[in-house]
N, C-alpha and C positions, 0 to 999 in steps of 0.2 A: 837689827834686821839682818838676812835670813843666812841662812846655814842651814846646811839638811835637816830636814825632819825624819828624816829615817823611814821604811818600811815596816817595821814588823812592831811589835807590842811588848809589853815586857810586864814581868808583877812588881804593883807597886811595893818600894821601898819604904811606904809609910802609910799606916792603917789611912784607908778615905774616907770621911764622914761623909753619913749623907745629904743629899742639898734638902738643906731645911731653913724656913724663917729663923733665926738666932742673931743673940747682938753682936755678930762678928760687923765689923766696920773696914774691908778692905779699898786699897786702890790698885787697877793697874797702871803704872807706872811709866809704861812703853807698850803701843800696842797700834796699827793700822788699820783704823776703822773703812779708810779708801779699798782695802784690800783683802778686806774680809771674804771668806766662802761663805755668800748668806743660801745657800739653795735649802739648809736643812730651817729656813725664817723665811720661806715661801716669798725671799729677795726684800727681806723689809730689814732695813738694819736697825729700825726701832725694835723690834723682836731680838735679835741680837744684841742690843744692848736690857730688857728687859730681862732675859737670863742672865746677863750678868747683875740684874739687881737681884736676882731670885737667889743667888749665890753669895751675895753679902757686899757686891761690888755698887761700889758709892760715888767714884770718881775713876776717869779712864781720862789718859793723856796721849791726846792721837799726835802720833810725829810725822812732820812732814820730810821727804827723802830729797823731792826735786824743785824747781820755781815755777815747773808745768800744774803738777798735781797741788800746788800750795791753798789754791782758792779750794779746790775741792776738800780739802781736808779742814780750812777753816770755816769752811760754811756748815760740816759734820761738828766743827765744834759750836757756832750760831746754833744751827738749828735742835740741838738736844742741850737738856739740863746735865750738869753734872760731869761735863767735856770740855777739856782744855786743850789748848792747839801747842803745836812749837812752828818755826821757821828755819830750816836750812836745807842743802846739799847732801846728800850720801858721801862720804869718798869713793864710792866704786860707779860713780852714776858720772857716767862716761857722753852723755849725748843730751842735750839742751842746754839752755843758758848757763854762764857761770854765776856765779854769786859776787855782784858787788859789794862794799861796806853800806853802802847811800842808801841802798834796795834793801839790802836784810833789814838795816836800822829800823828804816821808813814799817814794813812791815809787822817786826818785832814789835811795833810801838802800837799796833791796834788790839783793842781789847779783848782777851780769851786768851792771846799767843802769850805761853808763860816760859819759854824758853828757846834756844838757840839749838839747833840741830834738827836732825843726827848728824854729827859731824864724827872728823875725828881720823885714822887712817887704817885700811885692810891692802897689806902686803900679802894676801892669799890669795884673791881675783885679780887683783893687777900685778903686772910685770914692767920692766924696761925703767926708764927715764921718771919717777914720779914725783918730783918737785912741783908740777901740779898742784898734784894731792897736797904736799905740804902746804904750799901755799894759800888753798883752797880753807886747809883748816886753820892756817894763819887769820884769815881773814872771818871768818866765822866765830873766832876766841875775840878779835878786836871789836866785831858787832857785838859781843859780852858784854865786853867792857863799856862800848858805848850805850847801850840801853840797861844794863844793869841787870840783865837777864843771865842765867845760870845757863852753862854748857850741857846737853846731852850727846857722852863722849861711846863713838864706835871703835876699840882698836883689836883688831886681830892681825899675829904676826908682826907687830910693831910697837911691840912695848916699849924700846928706848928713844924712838925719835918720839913718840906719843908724848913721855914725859917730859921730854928736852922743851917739846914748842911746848906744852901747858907752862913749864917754869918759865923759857924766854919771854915768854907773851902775855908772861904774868896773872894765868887763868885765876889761881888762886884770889884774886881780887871779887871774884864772881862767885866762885865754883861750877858746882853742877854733879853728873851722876856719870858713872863709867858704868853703862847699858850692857846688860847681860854680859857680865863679866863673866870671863872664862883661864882668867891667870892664874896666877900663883897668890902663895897669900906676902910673900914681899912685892908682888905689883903692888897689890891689896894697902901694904901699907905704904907705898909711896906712893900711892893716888888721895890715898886717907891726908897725907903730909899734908900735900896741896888742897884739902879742901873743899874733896872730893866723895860723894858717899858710891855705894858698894851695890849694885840691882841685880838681884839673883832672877833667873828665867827658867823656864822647865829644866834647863840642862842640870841644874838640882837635882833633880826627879832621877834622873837616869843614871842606872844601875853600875855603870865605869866613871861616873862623873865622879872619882875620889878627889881629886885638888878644889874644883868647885864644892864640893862638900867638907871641907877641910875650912874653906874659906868662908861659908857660911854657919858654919859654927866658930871661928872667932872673930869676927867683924864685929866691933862692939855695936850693940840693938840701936842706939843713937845714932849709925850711920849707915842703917841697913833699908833698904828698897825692893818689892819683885814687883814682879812684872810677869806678862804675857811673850811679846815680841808677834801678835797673833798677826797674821795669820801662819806664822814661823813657830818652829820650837816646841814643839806641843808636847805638853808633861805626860808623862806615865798617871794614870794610865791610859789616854786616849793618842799613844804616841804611834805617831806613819798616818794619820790624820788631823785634815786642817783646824787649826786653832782657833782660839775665842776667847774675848777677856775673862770669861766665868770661870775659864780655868788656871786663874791667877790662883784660886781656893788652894788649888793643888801642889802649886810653888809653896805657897804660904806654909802648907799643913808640912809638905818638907822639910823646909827651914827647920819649923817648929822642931817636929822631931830630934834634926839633927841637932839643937839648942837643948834640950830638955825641957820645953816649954808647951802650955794648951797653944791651939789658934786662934783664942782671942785676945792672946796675951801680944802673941807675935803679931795679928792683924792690927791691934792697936799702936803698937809701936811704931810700924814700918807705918802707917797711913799718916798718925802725926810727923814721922823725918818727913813725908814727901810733901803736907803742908806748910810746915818748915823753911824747905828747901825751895819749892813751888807758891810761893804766898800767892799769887796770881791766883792759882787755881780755887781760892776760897770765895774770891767773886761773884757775883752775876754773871750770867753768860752776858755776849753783847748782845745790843738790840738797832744797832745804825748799822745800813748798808754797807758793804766791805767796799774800799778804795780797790780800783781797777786796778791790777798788775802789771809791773812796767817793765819794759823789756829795757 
């Protein structure tokens, strides 16, 4: 979650198929269905996720950022097929409750949520004193470990304390995914060490993105994930406007390229790591009314 999307357009860097029924089988990966622009879905986010089926999108994993917006993003994942929830804190999400252990656990444990986050730490929006934050994501890695759910990890500007708490707190026991990764490819592999897979996002797409492209051409296909980040991020070609899971196609069809690969090679790949990594999400959605949220 988010980072500019930029104003202006650019030509794709990789030819764009067109949206056609085909057996491509993608996910996205990371994406906020609470926060989508539906005006151009006449406000129906069932329409919104119907073009992401018309694009080849199979499975969408909606992340929750705060404990206010939590019920709304699991009841997007209740009420549609083929949607899975996460539960945590942003680290830039400065105003409402904090995250206890008792509360995420409690949460984490209801049917659909198949991970922990977005956590994780951004040294770019905040300043001063952040031990917080650390601790915030301290706490967040330990609900991992107690429910056995995998990390959805956010770090910008904090790649060495990012992997210090994953090592101290023993993430590696869980795993999980380092979300629209924007490092280098020694992050790349010291995240991989730990047990960590790799989720590329439009910034693929985008024409100066060389280290992120660098990174997704050698991430081995076994530990590789995209994603949307919608309504953030939005790939070339529809970049300086708001996002939408359909246009995972266009990460993917990137990738591919930069791999030497078709996209049903690369779709297939990346969708089996994220059941994988996600086995939750292979489920039923749930069908029992959600427990009230506790302050």
């Amino acid at each position: 979650m988010p980072q500019p999307t930029g104003t202006h357009t650019e030509t794709p860097p990789a030819q764009i198929e067109p949206v056609a029924a085909d057996r491509t089988r993608l996910v996205d990966s990371h994406c906020h269905l609470d926060r989508l622009d539906l005006e151009p879905f006449d406000g129906a986010l069932a329409e919104a996720l119907a073009d992401a089926r018309q694009r080849g999108v199979e499975h969408l994993l909606c992340v929750n950022i705060n404990l206010e917006g939590f019920e709304q993003v699991y009841g997007i994942a209740r009420a549609h097929a083929g949607v899975s929830a996460s539960v945590g804190v942003h680290p830039s999400e400065t105003e409402g409750a904090e995250p206890q252990v008792d509360q995420l656990t409690r949460l984490a444990a209801r049917p659909g949520v198949v991970a922990i986050g977005e956590t994780g730490l951004d040294y770019h929006y905040n300043r001063g004193d952040l031990e917080w934050q650390r601790d915030r994501f301290r706490t967040h890695i330990r609900v991992a470990r107690e429910s056995g759910k995998p990390l959805i990890i956010h770090s910008r500007d904090a790649r060495e304390d990012t992997l210090r708490i994953l090592r101290e707190e023993h993430a590696e026991q869980v795993g999980g995914v380092m979300h629209c990764f924007t490092e280098d490819w020694d992050m790349a592999q010291r995240a991989m060490d730990l047990g960590f897979f790799i989720s590329l996002s439009g910034i693929v797409t985008f024409k100066r993105a060389h280290q992120v492209q660098e990174v997704a051409a050698r991430v081995p296909l076994d530990r590789l994930l995209v994603e949307t980040d919608a309504p953030y991020l939005t790939p070339v070609p529809y970049r300086g406007k708001p996002n939408r899971p359909g246009y995972v196609r266009y990460v993917a069809q990137q990738v591919a390229a930069l791999r030497g690969l078709d996209l049903e090679s690369l779709a297939e790949a990346t969708t089996a790591n994220f059941y994988y990594l996600f086995p939750g999400a292979a489920s039923p959605p749930p069908t029992s009314p959600p427990e009230p949220l506790a302050t």
